[in-house]
N, C-alpha and C positions, 0 to 999 in steps of 0.2 A: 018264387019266380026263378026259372034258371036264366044261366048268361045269354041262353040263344033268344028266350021270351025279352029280353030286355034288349036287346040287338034289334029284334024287330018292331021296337016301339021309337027307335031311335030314326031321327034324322038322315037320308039320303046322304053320303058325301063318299069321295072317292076314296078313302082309307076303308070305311064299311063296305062300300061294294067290291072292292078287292079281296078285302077277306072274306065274305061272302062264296066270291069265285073261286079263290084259294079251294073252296072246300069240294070241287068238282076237281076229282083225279084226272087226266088228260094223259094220251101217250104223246111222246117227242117226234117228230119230224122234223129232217133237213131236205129243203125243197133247194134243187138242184139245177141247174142251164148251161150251157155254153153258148158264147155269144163274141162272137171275132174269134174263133178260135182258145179263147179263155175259159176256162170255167168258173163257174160264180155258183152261190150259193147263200141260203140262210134258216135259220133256227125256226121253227114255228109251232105253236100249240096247237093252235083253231086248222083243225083237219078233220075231214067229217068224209062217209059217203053219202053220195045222194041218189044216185037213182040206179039202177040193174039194168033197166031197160029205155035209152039207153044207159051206157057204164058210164057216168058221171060222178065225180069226187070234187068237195068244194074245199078251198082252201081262204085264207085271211090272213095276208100280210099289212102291217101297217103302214099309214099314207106316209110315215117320214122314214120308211124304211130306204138305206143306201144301195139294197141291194134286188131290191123289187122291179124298179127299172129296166137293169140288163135283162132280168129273166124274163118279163114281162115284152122286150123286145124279142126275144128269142121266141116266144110262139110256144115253145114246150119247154118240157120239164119233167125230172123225175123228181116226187115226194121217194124220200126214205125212210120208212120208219124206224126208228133208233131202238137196240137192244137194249136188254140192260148191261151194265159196264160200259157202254156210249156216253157216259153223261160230256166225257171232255170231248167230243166230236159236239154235242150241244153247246158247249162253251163255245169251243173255237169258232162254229159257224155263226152264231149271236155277239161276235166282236168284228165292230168296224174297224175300218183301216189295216188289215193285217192280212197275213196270205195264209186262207181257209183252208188252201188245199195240202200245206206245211204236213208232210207225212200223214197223208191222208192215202189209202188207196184206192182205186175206183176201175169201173169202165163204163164204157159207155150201152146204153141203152141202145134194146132193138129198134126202137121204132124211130124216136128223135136224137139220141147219140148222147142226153143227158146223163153227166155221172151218175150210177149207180154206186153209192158207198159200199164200200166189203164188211160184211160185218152184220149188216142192214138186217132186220125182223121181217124186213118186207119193203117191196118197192115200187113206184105204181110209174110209168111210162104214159103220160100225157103231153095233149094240147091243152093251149090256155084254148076256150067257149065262148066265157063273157066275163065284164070285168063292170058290178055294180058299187058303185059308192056306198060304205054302213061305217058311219061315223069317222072314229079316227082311225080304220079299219079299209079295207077292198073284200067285197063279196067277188072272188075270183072261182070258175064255173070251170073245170076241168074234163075234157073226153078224152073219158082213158085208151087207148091203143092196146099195150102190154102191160102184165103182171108178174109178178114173183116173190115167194113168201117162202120162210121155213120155219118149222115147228119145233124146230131141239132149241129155241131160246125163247127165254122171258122178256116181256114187254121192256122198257124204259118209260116209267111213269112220273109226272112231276104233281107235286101234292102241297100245298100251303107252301111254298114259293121254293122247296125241295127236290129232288130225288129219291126216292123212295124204292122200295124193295115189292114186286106186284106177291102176292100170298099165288103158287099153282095148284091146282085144286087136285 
């Protein structure tokens, strides 16, 4: 029997479903707002597209998150998708209490004025849609406005609770 056969015979608990989850690669995003003139910001995995027609992108920040508030008042927001070598742009946006934008460069977004981090693999110019309760989680529903993406760099992927290196094909 291997370790994964005997993982699967085991008991529900939240050490096995995280490492379970661990094992689904994910790219990094910092979801971005300005709100009184400030900019805010924070760290997130669960970033998905949803639909082309229309352009819809769903995101999931958690319910105790300190920073989900402001942006969630602001109305919009830019997701950034994080390159590789961004891992401390992940760090720094995933710490409370500190000032995220400490040597950060940015500008603002076409459509809602949301920072755009420099640097970024890609970055998506949305409104918040809808905002669904999913556990300790927000199923938050995004219509995207603008886009912008470049190809000379490799993802920023996080993998059993790391930074990892994505292989380019």
């Amino acid at each position: 029997m291997s370790e994964l056969d005997s993982d699967v015979a085991g008991i529900l608990d939240e050490h096995r479903f995280r490492r379970a989850l661990g094992n689904f690669a994910t790219g990094v995003s910092v979801v971005t707002a300005e709100t009184d003139g400030v900019p805010v910001g924070m760290t997130i995995q669960s970033f998905c597209s949803l639909s082309l027609d229309p352009p819809l992108v769903l995101i999931c920040p958690g319910r105790a998150s300190r920073s989900w508030p402001a942006i969630e008042r602001s109305g919009v927001l830019s997701i950034n998708v994080l390159a590789e070598g961004q891992d401390w742009l992940a760090r720094q946006f995933a710490r409370s209490g500190t000032d995220k934008y400490a040597g950060v460069s940015w500008r603002p977004a076409p459509y809602g004025g949301a920072p755009i981090l420099a640097g970024s693999l890609a970055w998506i110019d949305a409104e918040v849609d809808s905002i669904v309760p999913g556990g300790d989680h927000l199923l938050v529903t995004c219509r995207v406005r603008a886009v912008g993406a470049r190809n000379d760099l490799d993802p920023l992927v996080f993998f059993r609770s790391d930074f990892v290196r994505a292989r380019s094909a």
